[in-house]
Each structure stands twice: as structure tokens, then as C-alpha cells.
N, C-alpha and C positions, 0 to 999 in steps of 0.2 A: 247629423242629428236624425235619430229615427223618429218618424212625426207619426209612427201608428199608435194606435190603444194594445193595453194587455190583451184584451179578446182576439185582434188581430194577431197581436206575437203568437198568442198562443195559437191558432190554428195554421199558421204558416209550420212553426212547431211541429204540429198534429202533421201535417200535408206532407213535412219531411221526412219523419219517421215511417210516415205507410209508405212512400215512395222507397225508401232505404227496403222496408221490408219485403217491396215489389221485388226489387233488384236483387238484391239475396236470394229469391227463391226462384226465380229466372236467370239469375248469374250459375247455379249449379245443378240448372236441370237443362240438359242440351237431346235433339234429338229425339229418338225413341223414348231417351229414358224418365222423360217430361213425361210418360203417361203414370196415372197415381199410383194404379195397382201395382206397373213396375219397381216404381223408384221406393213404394212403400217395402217391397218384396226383396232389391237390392237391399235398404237399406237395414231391416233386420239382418238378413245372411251376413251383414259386413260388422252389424252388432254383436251377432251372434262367435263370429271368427274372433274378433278383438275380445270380446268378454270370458273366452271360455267356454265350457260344459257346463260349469254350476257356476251360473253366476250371485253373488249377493244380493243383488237389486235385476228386478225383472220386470218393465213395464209394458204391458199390451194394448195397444190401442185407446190409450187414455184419452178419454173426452172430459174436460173440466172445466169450470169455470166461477163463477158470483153471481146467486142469482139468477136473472136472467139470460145474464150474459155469456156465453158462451168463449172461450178463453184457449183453449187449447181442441185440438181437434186429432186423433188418431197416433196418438202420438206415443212411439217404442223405445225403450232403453232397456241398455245391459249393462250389468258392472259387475267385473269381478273383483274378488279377494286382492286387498294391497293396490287396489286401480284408483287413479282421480279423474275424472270424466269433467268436463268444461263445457256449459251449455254457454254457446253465444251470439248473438244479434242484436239488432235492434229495438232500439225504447218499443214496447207494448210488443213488440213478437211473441209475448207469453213464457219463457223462463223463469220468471217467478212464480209463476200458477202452478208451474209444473212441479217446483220443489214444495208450494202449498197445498198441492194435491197430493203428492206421494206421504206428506206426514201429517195430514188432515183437516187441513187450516181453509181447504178451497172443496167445493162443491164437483165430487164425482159424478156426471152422467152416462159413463159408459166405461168399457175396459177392467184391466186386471191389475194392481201391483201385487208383486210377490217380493219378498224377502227371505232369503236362506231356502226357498222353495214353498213358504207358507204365504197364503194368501192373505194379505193384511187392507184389503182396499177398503172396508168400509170401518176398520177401529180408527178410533179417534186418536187424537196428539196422546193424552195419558196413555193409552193402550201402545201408542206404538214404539214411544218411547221404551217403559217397562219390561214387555213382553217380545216386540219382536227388534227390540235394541237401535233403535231412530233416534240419534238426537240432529236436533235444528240451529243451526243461527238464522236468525233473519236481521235483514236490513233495520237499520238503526238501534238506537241504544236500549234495552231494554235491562240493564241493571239498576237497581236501587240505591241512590244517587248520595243519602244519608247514611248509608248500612257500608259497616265496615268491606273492604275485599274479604275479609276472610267470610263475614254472613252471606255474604253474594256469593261466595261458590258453594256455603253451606246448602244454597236453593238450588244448586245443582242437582242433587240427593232428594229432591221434598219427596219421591214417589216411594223412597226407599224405607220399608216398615218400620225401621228404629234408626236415629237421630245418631247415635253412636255410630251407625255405618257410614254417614252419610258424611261426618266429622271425621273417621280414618281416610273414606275414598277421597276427600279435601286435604289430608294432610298429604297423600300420595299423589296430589295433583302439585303442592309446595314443595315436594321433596325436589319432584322433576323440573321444576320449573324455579329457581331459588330466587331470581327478581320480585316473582309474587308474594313470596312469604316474605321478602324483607319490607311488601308495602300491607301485611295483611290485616294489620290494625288501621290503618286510613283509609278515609271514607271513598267510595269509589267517586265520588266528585276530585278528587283531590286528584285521578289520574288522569296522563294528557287522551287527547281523544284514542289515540295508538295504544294505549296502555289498558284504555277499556275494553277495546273491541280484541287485545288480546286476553281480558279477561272474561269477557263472553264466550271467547271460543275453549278457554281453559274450564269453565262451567261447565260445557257441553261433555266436558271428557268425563263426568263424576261419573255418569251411571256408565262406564264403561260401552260404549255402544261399538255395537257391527258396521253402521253406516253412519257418514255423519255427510248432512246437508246445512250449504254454506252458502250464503243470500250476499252478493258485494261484497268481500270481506276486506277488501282494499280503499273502497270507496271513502274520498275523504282525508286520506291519509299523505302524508308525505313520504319520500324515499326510504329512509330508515326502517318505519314501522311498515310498511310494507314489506321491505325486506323479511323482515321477523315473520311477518304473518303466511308470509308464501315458503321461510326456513320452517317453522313450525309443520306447515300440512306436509311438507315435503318429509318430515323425520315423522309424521305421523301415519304414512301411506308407507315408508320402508322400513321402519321401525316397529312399529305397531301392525303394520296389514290393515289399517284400516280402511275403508273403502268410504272416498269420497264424490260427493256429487255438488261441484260447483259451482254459480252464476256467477263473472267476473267482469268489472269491463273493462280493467286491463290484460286485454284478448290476445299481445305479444305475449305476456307474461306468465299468462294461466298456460297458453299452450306451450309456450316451456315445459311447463312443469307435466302437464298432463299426457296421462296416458292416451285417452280417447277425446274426442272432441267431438260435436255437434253443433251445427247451426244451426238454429231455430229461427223460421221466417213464416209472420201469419200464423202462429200456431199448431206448424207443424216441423218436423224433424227436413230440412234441405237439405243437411248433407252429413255426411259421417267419416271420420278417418282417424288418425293416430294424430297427436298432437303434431308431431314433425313435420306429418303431409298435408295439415291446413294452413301451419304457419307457411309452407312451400307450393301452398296451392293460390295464382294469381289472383282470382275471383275473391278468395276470403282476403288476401291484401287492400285491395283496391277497397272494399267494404269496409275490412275494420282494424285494418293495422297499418292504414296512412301508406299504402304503398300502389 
């Protein structure tokens, strides 16, 4: 029988996550290469190899955060053309801030995002979507729960100056996807939870975006739909070229899939590699893949 209070679970909680986050950022800093200037200067050069010459997404020294709070601290990414990138750690290491800050949603205090080479750090969520081709998922449901599937991806489009376009880039998102169009008259309450967060993410495709950022997209889920969701990015990154940047926390699974990989510990970038060499690198087993 556990005889503590919620206050207690929860900061035992709290105590285990900062410790998790200790260890991740001491588990892959050994050495010399524990000193900041180094391992920050390592760790772009080794962004910069994997991403490319022109990368799609270019982040500099990002400081962000809510407020007062400070959330992210110097933090670099690169992504190229047809790449999916997997940011992973632990609860509060800042991974979500990170993709809240790149498309507007969290408070810049420092650094640069670029996009296609265009500076887009301080346009807001409209702006980045529109113009410099950003779309988002985030965590949890955010579709309208009475509003047929087919109106809910028509809000995919809202930015798009006539209603007619917005209603073809919808039908070219049914064409590709024909499970959605056979549920496109029923109300998205009616789909299982798998069924929604695949139509969040098929929303996300209306305005045709360059990058797309993707908050848990497995969270929740069982075997199957999960399958779908990780078949999906996968023929969206080889088929499309689209360039993704994902939070995931099944961290076997994302770096399957991914091209680049990052651990994020305390709000800053620990470590960087190819998906292959994190899933085969000890330190990230022992932390986050039960090994």
C-alpha cells in the first residue's frame, strides 16, 4: 500500500525526472569533452555533417522558454531535405519547448531559427505556417469533436485566401489517404483515439508544408495505430521529402525510423548521432530504451 499524499508522489516524480536528466547529460559527456564550449562546437560540426549544406531547418543557440521561466538554454539543430530528426529525454528536459519555440507558441530570448535559409524566429504560428511552410502537431487532441472529418481538415486550409482551395488541398489529402474519406461525413468524436491523431496529422498536410513538427504522435496509442502513424511519417519523409522534427517517447521506435537523433538533458542538446548509433550507443539504452 503506498501511504504517501499526491504532493509527495508528485515530487518524488519531480526528483526522478531531474535525476534521469542528470544522468543523460553526464552519461554522454566524458572527459575533455564535458567542457561547454567543446561539446556545444562538437555538437554542431556533427549537425552540420548529418544535415547537409542547405539544411531546411537551422537552429542557433536557441534560449526559450514561458514567461519567466527559462526552458531551453543554447540549443542547435539541423535538418535536411526528406530527414526526420528525433529529439529525446526525459519528462521536463525541454523537447517540447523546443518545437514550441521553433513555430511560435513559446517565448524566444535568444538565438536564430532559419528555415530554407530565411530567418523566421520572431513570426508568429500564422506567419510561419503560411509563409515560411511550418505546420504543427502538438500533444493532445485539438480537433473539433462535433464537426464532421471532412470540416476538420477543411481547418487545415483556414490561412488559405479562398475556401475552394482549401476544399481541393482536402480532397487531395482523401484521395491519398482513402480510410479518411470513407469516414468523412462522421463526426470526429465517432473516431477511435488512433483514428483522430491520424487525422491531426493528415490536417497538418493541407497547406502543403516544408517541415512539419510532431509533439508525441504515438502517445496513447496501441500497437496498430501506432504502426500507421510511424508508416505514415515514414512515406512522408521518402515520398514527399518532407522534413520532419519529432518528440517521441517511444525512443526504440522513433530512432528506427530516424535519420538524426538528439538527446536533450536540462535544456540542452547531450548528444547527437544517426538514429542507428543512438539506438547502439549504451548510455542512451540504459536511459531510455530499457537496456
Amino acid at each position: 500500500m503506498n501511504l504517501q499524499n499526491p504532493h509527495q508522489q508528485r515530487e518524488r516524480r519531480s526528483i526522478r525526472s531531474s535525476r534521469d536528466a542528470d544522468r543523460a547529460r553526464s552519461a554522454v559527456r566524458t572527459g575533455d569533452s564535458a567542457e561547454p564550449t567543446k561539446h556545444g562546437e562538437a555538437m554542431r560540426e556533427r549537425l552540420d555533417a548529418l544535415a547537409g549544406d542547405a539544411p531546411v531547418l537551422r537552429v542557433d543557440r536557441l534560449i526559450a522558454g514561458y514567461g519567466s521561466k527559462e526552458t531551453v538554454s543554447g540549443v542547435d539543430l539541423r535538418l535536411g531535405r526528406g530527414q526526420l530528426l528525433c529529439l529525446l529525454g526525459p519528462n521536463g528536459a525541454g523537447k517540447s519547448t523546443i518545437l514550441h519555440a521553433i513555430f511560435g507558441l513559446a517565448d524566444i530570448r535568444g538565438g536564430r531559427v532559419e528555415v530554407g535559409g530565411r530567418n523566421v524566429t520572431r513570426l508568429g504560428p500564422n506567419a510561419k505556417l503560411r509563409e515560411a511552410g511550418i505546420a504543427c502537431v502538438l500533444q493532445g487532441s485539438s480537433l473539433f469533436p462535433d464537426m464532421t472529418v471532412e470540416r476538420n481538415l477543411w481547418l487545415g486550409g483556414y490561412l488559405m485566401r479562398d475556401r475552394a482551395d482549401a476544399r481541393q488541398a482536402a480532397e487531395r489529402i482523401f484521395e491519398r489517404y482513402p480510410w479518411l474519406a470513407s469516414r468523412r461525413n462522421d463526426p470526429a468524436r465517432a473516431l477511435a483515439s488512433g483514428e483522430r491523431r491520424l487525422l491531426e496529422l493528415a490536417r497538418a498536410l493541407v497547406m502543403q508544408p516544408r517541415l512539419l513538427l510532431i509533439d508525441e504522435p504515438s502517445m496513447g496509442l496501441g500497437a496498430a495505430f501506432s504502426d500507421r502513424i510511424f508508416e505514415m511519417l515514414h512515406d512522408l519523409r521518402d515520398r514527399d521529402e518532407l522534413s520532419i522534427l519529432m518528440v517521441e517517447q517511444n525512443a526504440k521506435r522513433a530512432l528506427a525510423l530516424a535519420d538524426i537523433g538528439c538527446v536533450v538533458a536540462c535544456g540542452e542538446i547531450a548528444m547527437v548521432g544517426t538514429g542507428a548509433e543512438l539506438l547502439g550507443d549504451p548510455a542512451v539504452g540504459r536511459l531510455f530504451l530499457g537496456g
